[in-house]
ZAMARGU-4260 file (C-alpha; in steps of 0.2 Angstrom, whole numbers, plus 5000, padded with zeros to 4 digits):
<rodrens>
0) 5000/5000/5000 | 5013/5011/5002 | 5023/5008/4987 | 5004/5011/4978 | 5003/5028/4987
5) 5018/5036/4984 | 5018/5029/4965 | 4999/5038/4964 | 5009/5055/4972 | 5022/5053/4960
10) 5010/5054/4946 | 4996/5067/4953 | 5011/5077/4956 | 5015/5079/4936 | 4997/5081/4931
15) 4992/5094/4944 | 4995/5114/4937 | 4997/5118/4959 | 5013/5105/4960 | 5023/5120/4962
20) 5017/5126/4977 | 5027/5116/4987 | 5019/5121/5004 | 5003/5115/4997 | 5010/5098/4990
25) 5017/5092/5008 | 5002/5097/5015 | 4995/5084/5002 | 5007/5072/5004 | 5006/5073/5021
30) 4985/5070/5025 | 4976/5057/5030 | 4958/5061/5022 | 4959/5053/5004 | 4944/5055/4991
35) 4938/5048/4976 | 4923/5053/4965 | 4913/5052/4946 | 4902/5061/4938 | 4898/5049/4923
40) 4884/5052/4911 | 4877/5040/4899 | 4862/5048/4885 | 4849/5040/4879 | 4849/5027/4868
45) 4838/5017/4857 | 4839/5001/4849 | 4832/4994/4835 | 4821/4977/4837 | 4832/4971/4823
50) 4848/4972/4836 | 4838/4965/4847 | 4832/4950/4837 | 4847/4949/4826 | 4838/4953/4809
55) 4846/4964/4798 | 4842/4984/4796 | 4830/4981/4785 | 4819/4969/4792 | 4806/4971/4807
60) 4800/4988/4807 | 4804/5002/4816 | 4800/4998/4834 | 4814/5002/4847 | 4818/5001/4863
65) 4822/5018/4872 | 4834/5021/4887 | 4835/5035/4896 | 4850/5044/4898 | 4857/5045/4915
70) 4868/5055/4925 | 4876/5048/4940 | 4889/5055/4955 | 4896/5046/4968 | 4909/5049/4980
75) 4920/5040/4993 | 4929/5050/5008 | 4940/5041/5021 | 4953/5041/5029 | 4972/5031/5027
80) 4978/5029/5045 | 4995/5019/5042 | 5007/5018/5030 | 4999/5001/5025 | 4981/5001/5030
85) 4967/5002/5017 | 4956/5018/5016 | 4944/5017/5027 | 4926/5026/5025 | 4921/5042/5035
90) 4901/5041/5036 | 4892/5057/5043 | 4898/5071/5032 | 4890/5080/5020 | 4893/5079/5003
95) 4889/5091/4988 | 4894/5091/4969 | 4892/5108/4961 | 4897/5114/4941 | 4905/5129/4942
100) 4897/5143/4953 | 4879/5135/4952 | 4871/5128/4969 | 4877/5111/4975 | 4871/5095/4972
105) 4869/5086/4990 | 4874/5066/4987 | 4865/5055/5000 | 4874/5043/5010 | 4876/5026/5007
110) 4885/5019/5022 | 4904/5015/5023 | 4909/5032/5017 | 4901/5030/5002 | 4890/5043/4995
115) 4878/5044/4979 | 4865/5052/4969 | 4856/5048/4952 | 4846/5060/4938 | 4832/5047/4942
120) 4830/5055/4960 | 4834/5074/4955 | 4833/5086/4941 | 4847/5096/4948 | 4861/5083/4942
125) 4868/5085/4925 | 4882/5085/4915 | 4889/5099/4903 | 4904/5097/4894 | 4918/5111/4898
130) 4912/5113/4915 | 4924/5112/4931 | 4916/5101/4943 | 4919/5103/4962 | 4915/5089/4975
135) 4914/5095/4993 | 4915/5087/5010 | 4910/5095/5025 | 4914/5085/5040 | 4917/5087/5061
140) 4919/5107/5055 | 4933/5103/5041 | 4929/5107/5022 | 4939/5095/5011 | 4937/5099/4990
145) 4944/5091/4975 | 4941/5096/4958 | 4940/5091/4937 | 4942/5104/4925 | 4936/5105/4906
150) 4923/5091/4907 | 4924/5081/4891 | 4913/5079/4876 | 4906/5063/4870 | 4918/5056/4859
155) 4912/5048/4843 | 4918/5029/4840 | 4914/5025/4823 | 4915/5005/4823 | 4898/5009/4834
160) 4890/5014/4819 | 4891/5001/4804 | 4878/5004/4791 | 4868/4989/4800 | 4865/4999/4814
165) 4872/4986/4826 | 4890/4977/4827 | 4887/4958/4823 | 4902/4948/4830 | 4903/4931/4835
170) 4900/4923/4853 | 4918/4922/4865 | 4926/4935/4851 | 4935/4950/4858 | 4930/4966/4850
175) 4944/4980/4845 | 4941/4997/4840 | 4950/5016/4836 | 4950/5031/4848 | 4949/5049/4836
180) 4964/5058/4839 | 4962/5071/4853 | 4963/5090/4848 | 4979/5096/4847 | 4991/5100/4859
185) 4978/5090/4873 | 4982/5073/4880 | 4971/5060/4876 | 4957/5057/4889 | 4953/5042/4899
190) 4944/5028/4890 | 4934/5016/4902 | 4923/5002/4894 | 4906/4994/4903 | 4897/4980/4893
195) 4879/4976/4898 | 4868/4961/4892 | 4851/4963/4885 | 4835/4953/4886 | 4823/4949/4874
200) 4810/4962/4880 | 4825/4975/4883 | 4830/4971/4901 | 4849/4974/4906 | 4856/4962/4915
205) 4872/4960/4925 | 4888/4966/4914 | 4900/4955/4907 | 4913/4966/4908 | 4921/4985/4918
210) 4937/4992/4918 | 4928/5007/4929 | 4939/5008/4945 | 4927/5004/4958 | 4937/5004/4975
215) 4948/5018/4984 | 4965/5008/4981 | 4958/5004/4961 | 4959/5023/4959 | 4976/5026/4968
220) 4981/5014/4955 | 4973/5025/4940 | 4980/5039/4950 | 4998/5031/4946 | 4997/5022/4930
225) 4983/5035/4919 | 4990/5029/4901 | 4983/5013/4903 | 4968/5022/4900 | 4973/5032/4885
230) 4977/5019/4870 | 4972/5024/4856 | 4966/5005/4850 | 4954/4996/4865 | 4951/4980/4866
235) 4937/4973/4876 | 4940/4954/4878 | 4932/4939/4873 | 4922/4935/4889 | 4914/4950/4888
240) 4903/4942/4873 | 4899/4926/4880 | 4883/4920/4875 | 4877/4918/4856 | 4862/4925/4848
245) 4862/4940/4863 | 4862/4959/4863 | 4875/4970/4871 | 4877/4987/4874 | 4893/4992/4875
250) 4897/5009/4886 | 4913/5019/4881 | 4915/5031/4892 | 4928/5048/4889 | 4934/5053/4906
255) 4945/5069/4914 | 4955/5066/4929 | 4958/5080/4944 | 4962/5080/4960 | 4963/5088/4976
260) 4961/5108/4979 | 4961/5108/4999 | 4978/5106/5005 | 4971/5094/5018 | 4966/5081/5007
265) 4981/5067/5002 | 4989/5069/4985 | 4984/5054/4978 | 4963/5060/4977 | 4956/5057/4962
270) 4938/5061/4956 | 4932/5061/4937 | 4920/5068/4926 | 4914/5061/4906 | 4902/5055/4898
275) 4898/5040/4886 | 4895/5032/4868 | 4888/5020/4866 | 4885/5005/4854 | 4878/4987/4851
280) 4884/4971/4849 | 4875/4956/4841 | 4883/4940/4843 | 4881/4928/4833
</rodrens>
């Protein structure tokens, strides 16, 4: 745990435009309070009964099944008492999101320092592109804050697009595709890959496959090696197509990385903020 933490300070401290204040970035290096959040949104997307059946674009009429888009934030605020002890969650503090100047979110908690909050429970959560995001912790009087700038657009995949309207590939095959070149003079954002199985009638079920970091120590780990997220080519593998004659969606999602603003929050923080494309997989 320690080598992991002092790799993720090593790396926060190249990315961060404030890794010249040195005052500040002892103070980092030296807290205990660690957090980790994501603002991830996903549009709406409809698919054809042909993708869902397997038929060909031209067959089976028009009819489609719609899901909403979705914006979700979440949050994890803990503390790291011990060189090598996990983070370990603070409940009881309160917990806001806010894009730019405009009033904050509150996310609800959800036990173990974990705390959430959906576009399905409010109409205050959304996500615009070129927007500095702030999350904020109050908690026993402190005020922690970590921050993403430049929020990124969707970024368009073509290989989700084929004139069929839906990728056919076979069962147990891995599926590759090409990242558009990011603008110039800007470093490729982070690329991080969900696929979701579909029903007959449109149900999702349990994905086959995430490289999302989910835990406090996955996104140290992000925090220390980011251009494992930034290939140009991405593979997703085999066993995230398991079953033949099934629908997938498959949820690419173009993510920026920041970090902490408070100097009492440890270096190695990292929240994120994107948003998706998305495409669908017919297996064969």
């Amino acid at each position: 745990m320690r080598r992991l933490l002092l790799s993720a300070l090593a790396a926060v401290s190249l990315l961060s435009p404030l890794a010249c204040d040195l005052e500040k970035t002892t103070n980092q290096l030296k807290a205990d309070h660690v957090m980790v959040g994501t603002l991830l949104a996903t549009p709406q997307v409809e698919v054809s009964a042909a993708a869902m059946a397997g038929f060909d674009g031209g067959t089976h009429g028009g009819d489609v099944v719609t899901f909403p888009g979705q914006t979700a934030a979440f949050v994890f605020f803990g503390t790291k008492s011990g060189e090598n002890s996990q983070p370990q969650g603070l409940g009881g503090a309160t917990v806001t999101l806010r894009a730019g100047s405009a009033a904050g979110v509150p996310l609800n908690s959800q036990g173990g320092g974990s705390y959430g909050v959906t576009s399905d429970s409010t109409d205050d959560l959304k996500y615009a592109s070129g927007a500095t995001y702030s999350f904020f912790v109050e908690q026993d009087g402190a005020k922690y804050e970590a921050q993403v700038e430049d929020s990124p657009t969707k970024e368009a995949i073509p290989a989700f697009h084929p004139e069929e309207g839906f990728v056919r590939l076979d069962a147990n095959t891995a599926f590759a595709f090409d990242r558009p070149a990011p603008p110039a003079n800007q470093d490729r954002t982070l690329g991080f890959v969900t696929v979701v199985p579909l029903g007959s009638n449109g149900e999702k079920g349990q994905s086959t496959y995430s490289n999302v970091p989910t835990t406090p120590v996955e996104f140290l780990q992000l925090a220390a090696t980011p251009a494992l997220f930034r290939e140009a080519r991405v593979t997703i593998p085999a066993t995230a197509f398991p079953n033949p004659r099934q629908t997938y969606l498959v949820i690419f999602q173009a993510v920026r990385m920041g970090g902490p603003e408070s100097d009492n929050l440890f270096l190695g923080s990292v929240v994120l903020a994107g948003t998706a494309e998305v495409g669908v997989v017919r297996t064969n």
